[in-house]
C-alpha positions in Angstrom: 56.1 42.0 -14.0 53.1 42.3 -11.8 50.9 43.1 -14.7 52.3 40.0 -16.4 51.1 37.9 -13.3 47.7 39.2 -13.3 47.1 38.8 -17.1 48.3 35.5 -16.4 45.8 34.9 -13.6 43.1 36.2 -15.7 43.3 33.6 -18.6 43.7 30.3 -16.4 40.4 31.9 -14.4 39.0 32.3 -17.6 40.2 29.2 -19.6 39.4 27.2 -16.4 35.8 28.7 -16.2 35.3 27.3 -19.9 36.2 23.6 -19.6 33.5 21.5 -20.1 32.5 19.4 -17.0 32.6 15.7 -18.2 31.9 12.5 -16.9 29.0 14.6 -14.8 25.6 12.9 -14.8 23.0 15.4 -15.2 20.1 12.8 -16.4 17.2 12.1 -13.8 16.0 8.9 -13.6 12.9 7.3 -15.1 9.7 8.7 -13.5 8.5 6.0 -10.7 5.2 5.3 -11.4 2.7 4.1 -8.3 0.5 1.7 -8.4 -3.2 3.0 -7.6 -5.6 0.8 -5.9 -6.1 -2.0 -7.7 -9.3 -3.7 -6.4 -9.3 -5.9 -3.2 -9.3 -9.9 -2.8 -12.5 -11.3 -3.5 -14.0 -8.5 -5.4 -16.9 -10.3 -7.4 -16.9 -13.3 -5.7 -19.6 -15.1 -3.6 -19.9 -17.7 -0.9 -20.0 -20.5 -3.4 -17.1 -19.0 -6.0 -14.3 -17.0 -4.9 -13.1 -13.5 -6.7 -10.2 -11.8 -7.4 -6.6 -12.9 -5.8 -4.2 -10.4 -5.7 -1.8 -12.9 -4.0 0.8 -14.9 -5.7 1.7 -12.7 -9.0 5.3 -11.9 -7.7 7.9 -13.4 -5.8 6.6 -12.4 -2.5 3.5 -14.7 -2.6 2.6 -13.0 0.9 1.8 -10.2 -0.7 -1.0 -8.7 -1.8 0.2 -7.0 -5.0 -2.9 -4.5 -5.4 -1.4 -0.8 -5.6 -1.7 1.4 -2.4 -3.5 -0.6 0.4 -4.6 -0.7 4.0 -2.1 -3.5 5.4 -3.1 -6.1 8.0 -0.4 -5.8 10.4 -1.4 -2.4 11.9 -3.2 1.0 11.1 -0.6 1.2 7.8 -0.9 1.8 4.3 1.2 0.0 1.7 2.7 1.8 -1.1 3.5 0.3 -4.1 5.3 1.1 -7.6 6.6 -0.9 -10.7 10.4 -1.9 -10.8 12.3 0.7 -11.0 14.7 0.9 -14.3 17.9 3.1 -13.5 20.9 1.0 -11.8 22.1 4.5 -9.9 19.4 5.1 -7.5 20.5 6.1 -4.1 17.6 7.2 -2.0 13.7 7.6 -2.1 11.8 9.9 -0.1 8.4 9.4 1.0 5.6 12.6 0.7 2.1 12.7 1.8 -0.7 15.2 2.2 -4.2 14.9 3.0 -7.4 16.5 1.1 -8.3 18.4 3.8 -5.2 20.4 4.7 -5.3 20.8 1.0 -8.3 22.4 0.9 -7.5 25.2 3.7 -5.0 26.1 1.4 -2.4 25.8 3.8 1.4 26.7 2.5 3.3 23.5 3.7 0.3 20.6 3.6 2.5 18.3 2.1 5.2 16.5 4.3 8.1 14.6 3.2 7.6 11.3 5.6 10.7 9.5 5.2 13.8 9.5 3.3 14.9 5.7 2.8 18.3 3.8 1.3 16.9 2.3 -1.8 17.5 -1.9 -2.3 15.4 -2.6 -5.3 12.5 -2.3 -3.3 8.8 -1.8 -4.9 7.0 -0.7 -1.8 6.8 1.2 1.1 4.7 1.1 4.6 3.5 4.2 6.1 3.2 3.3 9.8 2.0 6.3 10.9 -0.9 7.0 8.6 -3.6 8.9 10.4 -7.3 7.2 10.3 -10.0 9.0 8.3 -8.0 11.0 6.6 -8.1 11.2 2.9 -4.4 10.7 1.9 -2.6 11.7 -1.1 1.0 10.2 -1.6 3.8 10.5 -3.9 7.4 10.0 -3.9 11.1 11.4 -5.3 13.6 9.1 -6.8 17.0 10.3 -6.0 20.2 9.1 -8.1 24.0 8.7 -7.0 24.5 12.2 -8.7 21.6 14.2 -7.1 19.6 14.1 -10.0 16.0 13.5 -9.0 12.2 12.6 -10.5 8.9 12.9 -9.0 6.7 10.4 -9.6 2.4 10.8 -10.1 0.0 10.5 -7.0 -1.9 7.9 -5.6 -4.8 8.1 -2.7 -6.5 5.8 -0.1 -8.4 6.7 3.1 -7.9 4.3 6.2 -10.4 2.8 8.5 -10.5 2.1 11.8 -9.3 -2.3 11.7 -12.2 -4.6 12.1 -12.2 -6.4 15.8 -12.5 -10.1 16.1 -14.4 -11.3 18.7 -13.6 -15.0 17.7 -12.0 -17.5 16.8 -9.1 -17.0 18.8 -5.8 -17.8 16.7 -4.2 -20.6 16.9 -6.8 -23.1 17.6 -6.8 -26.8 16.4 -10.1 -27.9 14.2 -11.0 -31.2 13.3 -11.9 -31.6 9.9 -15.7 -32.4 10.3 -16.0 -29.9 12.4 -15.7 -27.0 10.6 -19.3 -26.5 10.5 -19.3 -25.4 13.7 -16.6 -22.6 13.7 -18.6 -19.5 14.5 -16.3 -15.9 13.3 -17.5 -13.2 14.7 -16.9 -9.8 14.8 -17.9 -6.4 16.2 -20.0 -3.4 15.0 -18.6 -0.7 13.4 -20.9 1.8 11.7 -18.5 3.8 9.6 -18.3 0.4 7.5 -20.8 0.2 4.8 -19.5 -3.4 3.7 -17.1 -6.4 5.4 -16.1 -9.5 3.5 -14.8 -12.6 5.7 -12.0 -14.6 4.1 -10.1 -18.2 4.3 -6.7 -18.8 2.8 -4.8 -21.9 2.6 -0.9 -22.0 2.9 -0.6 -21.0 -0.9 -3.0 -18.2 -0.5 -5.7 -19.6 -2.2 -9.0 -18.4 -1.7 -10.8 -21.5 0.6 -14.4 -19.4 1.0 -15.6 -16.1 1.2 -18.5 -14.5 2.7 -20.3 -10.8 2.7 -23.0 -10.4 5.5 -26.2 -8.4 4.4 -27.0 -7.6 7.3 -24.5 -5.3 8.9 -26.3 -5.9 12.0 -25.6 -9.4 12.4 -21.7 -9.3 12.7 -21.4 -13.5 12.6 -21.3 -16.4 10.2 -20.9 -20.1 11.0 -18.6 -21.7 8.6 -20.3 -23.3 5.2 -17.9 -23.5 2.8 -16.0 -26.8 0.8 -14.7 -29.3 3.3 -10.8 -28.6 4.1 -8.3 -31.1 4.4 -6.2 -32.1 7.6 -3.1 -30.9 8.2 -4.1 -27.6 6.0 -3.6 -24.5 7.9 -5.9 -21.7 7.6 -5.2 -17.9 7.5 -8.1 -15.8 7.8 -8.8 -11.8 8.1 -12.0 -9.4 8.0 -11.7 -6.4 5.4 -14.0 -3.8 5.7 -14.9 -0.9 3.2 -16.6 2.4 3.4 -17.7 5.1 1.3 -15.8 6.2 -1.6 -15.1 9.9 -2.3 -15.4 10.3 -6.2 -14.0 12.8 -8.8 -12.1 14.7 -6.2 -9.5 17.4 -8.2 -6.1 17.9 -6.9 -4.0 20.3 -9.3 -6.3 19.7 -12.4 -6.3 16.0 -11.6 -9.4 13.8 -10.7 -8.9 11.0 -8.4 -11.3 8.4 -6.3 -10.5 7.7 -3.0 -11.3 4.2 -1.6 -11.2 3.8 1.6 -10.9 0.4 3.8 -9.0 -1.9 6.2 -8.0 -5.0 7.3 -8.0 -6.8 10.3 -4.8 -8.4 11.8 -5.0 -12.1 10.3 -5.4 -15.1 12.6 -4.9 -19.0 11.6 -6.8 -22.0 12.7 -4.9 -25.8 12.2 -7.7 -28.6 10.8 -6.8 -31.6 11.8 
């Protein structure tokens, strides 16, 4: 009899290791796909004609929908990535590494960031994004089932944020005399260019202006007239040098580096 029970045993161990496993989802999702840097508002513009507006081509019209991006609400770079297609997605997590600890050849130079509940969400802050750092970013899509894809890598190297000097924000303008506003800003030689520019509430372009002359941090205001009762939004971007064909596992990339200043507004009356 106790031969009996262990043949027993033995077959529902066995028949029970042979049953196929159903209803199990084994797929990973799509591969996320980041959004490299784009260009910046008011690339080939001027003074007298405005350039590129990466504003207004989404939902969010406060954004600035250019790929990864220094942000103007801090020292922070903005991730972005294209919608997303699987309905099962549970998590993302965030992961970063810089050239440099890349190139000592260190064992753990990159860092998974942050781990974050995904809602349909196409981008990501970094908060904590050191300055003058070449950073390298990409990021895990996790699904309900632990399945999980790594999406391709995207770069951007952060500058120190461009200080105002003036206006202050907030300030009330009369119309006719927006001649005189005076924006002003100060010095900062790791920036090889700055480009000043005016919004309206719809985040159209109003004027644009690139100094020569690094050394002469100020412009007087000389665009198109502005209506009253408009409220302008204005910022300071400044670039710096570019680090070109840089290879990371077999893969060339360019890394643009900038920043923008926190935005002030100014209320023509």
């Amino acid at each position: 009899m106790k031969y009996l029970m262990i043949f027993l045993l033995v077959i529902i161990l066995f028949g029970c290791s042979g049953e196929d496993v159903v209803n199990v989802d084994s797929n990973p999702p799509a591969k996320p796909d980041l959004i490299h840097h784009l260009g910046d508002t008011g690339d080939g513009g001027t003074s007298e004609y405005p350039g590129a507006n990466y504003y207004n081509l989404s939902s969010y019209p406060e954004l600035e929908n250019n790929g990864i991006d220094a942000d103007d609400e801090g020292d922070f770079v903005q991730l972005k990535w294209w919608n997303l297609p699987d309905t099962d997605i549970d998590y993302l997590e965030i992961f970063r590494f810089t050239l440099e600890d890349f190139l000592i050849d260190s064992l753990d130079f990159v860092a998974k960031i942050d781990s974050i509940d995904y809602s349909n969400q196409t981008s990501y802050l970094d908060m904590d994004a050191p300055i003058f750092k070449n950073l390298f970013y990409f990021i895990s899509v996790v699904d309900e089932a632990g399945n999980y894809t790594f999406s391709d890598t995207v770069c951007y190297k952060l500058l120190n944020k461009p200080s105002i000097s003036g206006p202050s924000s907030g300030i009330e303008v009369l119309s006719q005399a927006m001649n005189q506003i005076e924006f002003s800003w100060d010095i900062d030689y790791s920036v090889i260019k700055y480009r000043l520019l005016l919004f309206d509430e719809n985040r159209t372009i109003i004027w644009q202006y690139e100094p020569l002359d690094l050394e002469d941090p100020s412009v007087i205001y000389n665009g198109p007239d502005i209506d009253s009762d408009t409220t302008v939004i204005w910022r300071l971007d400044a670039f710096g040098h570019d680090l070109i064909n840089v290879e990371i596992f077999d893969q060339e990339f360019s890394v643009l580096s900038g920043s923008e200043s926190a935005e002030r507004v100014l209320y023509v009356q």
